[in-house]
Steps between C-alpha positions, in 0.01 A plus 500: 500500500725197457264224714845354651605804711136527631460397816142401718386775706363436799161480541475400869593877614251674255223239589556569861509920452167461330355265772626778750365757276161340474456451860582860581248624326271331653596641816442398877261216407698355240803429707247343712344272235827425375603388856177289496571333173837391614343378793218351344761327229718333816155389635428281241820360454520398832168391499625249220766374647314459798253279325707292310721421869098389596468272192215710399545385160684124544153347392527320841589151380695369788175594717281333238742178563477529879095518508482172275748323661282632842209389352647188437544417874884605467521736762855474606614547115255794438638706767850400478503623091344900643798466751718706295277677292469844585186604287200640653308212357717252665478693848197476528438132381832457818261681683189312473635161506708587833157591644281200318788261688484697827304253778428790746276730208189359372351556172372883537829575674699417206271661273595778697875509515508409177285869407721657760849388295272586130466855688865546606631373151241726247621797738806443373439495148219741539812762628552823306172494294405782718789708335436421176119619610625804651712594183196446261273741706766760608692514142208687302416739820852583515464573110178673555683736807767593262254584225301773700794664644673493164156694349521712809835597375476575166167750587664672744801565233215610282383760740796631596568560042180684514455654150825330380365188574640204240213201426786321467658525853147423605519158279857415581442515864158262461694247336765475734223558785352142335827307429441409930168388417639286239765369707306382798254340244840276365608417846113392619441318179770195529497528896061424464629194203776353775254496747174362343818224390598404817175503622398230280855288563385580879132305432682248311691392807158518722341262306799233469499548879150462529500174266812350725390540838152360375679189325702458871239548729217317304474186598838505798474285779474775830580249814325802698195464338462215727386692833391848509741769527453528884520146588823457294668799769356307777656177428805685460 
């Protein structure tokens, strides 16, 4: 064949007919687990992009610069350089200076705003790990579902050939009865990797928050640690 008049086939359309082709005989359960890997693949895309908008991975230098410049007595400076930032880091430093510098909360009142804003912000980035757990354990049961009804399947076709009965209609339909198993096993695998990721980009950003709001409220100046928490409301 002259190579000039070939031309490229497609192989988008036969790629997708065998995809098709592969989930049908899987059956019920495979359309599911093919549902759930789609699912499961926007998840952690979104999940991402989600963490990269928190500055999950930014290294936090612009918060490092606050705390020393905080550290250094520059108050005014520190907080005006998080202003902007958006970061979860630099929230919660915001956060924790804005209640070090508050007159009306003494010092275990900012310790606990501060935790109240560390709570608010790691439910945030702690969002949609659930999923990702939920696709892990449901993807190999969904596998395993398909399995046994795909065995059920090929031995009731067995009975009903009686003494014509082929071994190898028995093996065909076992094989295709496991391809779900299979399946849900490459849908749990990645989802279980994602997750045991963000997990650890999730304790990452607990302990830089723990480490800032330790650095601010160590050693701040609380104006109502001067009276007791009642007497201050009195006065007022």
């Amino acid at each position: 064949m002259n190579p000039i008049t070939q031309t490229p086939t497609l192989a988008e359309p036969g790629a997708l007919a065998g995809l098709l082709h592969f989930v049908q005989m899987g059956g019920p359960a495979m359309w599911a687990i093919a549902l759930l890997s789609v699912l499961t693949l926007a998840l952690i895309l979104w999940k991402v992009m989600r963490l990269l908008s928190f500055g999950a991975w930014s290294g936090g230098r612009h918060t490092a610069r606050a705390l020393d410049l905080w550290q250094a007595g520059q108050t005014a400076e520190a907080m005006a350089l998080l202003e902007t930032r958006g970061s979860l880091r630099a929230r919660l430093a915001r956060g924790a200076m804005a209640a070090a510098q508050n007159p009306q909360l003494d010092r275990a009142e900012a310790e606990a705003e501060t935790a109240r804003i560390a709570r608010a912000l790691l439910a945030r980035a702690q969002s949609g790990l659930r999923g990702l757990e939920l696709a892990s354990t449901v993807g190999p049961l969904l596998g395993l579902l398909g399995t046994v009804m795909g065995m059920i399947a090929a031995f009731q076709a067995l009975q009903e050939a009686g003494a014509r009965a082929d071994p190898a209609m028995l093996a065909g339909g076992i094989w295709e009865a496991l391809l779900t198993t299979a399946a849900g096993m490459a849908v749990a695998i990645p989802a279980q990797v994602a997750l045991t990721w963000f997990d650890s980009v999730v304790d990452g950003l607990r302990h830089d928050m723990e480490d800032a709001a330790t650095r601010i409220l160590h050693g701040a100046t609380f104006q109502g640690a001067k009276a007791p928490h009642g007497l201050r409301q009195a006065a007022e």
